[in-house]
C-alpha positions as CSV (number, residue, x, y, z in Angstrom):
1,X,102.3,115.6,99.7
2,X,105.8,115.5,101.3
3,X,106.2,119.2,101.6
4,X,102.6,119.7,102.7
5,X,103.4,117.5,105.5
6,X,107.1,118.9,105.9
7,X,106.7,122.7,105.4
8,X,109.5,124.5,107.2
9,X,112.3,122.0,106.0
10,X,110.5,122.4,102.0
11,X,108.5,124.3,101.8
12,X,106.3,124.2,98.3
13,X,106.2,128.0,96.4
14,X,104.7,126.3,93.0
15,X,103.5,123.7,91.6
16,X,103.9,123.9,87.4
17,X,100.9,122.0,85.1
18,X,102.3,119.0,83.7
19,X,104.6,120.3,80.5
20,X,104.3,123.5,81.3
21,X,107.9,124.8,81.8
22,X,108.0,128.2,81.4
23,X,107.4,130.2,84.3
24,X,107.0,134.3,84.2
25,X,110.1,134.3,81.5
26,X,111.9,131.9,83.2
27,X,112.2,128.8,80.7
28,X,112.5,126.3,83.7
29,X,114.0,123.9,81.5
30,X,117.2,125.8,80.9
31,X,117.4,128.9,83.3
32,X,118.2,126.9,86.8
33,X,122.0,126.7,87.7
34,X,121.8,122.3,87.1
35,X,119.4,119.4,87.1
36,X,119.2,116.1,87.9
37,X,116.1,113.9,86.9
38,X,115.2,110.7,88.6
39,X,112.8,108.2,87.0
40,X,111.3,106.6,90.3
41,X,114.0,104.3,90.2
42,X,117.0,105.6,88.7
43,X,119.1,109.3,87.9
44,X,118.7,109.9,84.1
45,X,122.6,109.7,84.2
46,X,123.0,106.8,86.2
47,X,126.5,108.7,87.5
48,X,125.0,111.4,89.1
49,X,126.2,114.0,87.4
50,X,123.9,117.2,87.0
51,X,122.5,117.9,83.6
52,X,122.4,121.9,82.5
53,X,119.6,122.0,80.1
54,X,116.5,119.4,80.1
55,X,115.3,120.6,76.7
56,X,116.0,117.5,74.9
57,X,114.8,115.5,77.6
58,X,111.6,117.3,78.8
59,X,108.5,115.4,78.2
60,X,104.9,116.6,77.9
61,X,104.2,114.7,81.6
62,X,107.0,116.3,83.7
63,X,105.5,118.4,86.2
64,X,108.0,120.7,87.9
65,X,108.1,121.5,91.7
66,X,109.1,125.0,92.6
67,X,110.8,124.6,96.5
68,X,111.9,127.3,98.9
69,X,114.8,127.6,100.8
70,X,116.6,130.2,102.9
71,X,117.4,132.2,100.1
72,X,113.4,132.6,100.3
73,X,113.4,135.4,102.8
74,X,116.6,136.5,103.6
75,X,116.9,139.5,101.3
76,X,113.6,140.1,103.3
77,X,115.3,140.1,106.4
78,X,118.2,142.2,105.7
79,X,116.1,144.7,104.4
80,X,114.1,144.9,107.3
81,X,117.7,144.9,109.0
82,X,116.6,141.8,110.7
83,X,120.5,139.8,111.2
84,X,120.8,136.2,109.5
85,X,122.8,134.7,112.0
86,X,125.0,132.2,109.3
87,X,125.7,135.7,107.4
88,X,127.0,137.5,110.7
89,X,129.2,134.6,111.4
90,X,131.1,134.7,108.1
């Protein structure tokens, strides 16, 4: 519900079935550059410090969220040699 009512600042590209983790070959659970899980209340850590692999902590009830973000389109715009102002300014 938050990115259906915020859509440009996050916007939503997928929405997983709860367990499912593996996404094209992409096993979510492992293949993302970190993680960090929060409970409703908590981080999993409870220091904050990003987790590389959720395997042993994945649960049949996690539902992943797949959100976009500039890196969304901007190969799309340089190919269409469209200029990304951030990239012209170094």
């Amino acid at each position: 519900m938050f990115c259906q009512r915020n859509p440009k600042s996050c916007p939503l590209i997928e929405v997983l079935d709860p367990g499912q983790y593996m996404h094209g070959d992409i096993d979510i659970r492992k293949h993302v550059h970190s993680y960090r899980m929060f409970d409703g209340k908590e981080w999993s850590d409870n220091k904050g410090q990003k987790i590389s692999d959720l395997t042993d902590l994945w649960t049949d009830d996690l539902v992943t969220f797949m959100l976009g973000c500039s890196f969304s389109f901007e190969e799309a715009l340089i190919n269409a040699n469209i200029p990304v102002r951030h990239m012209e300014l170094g």
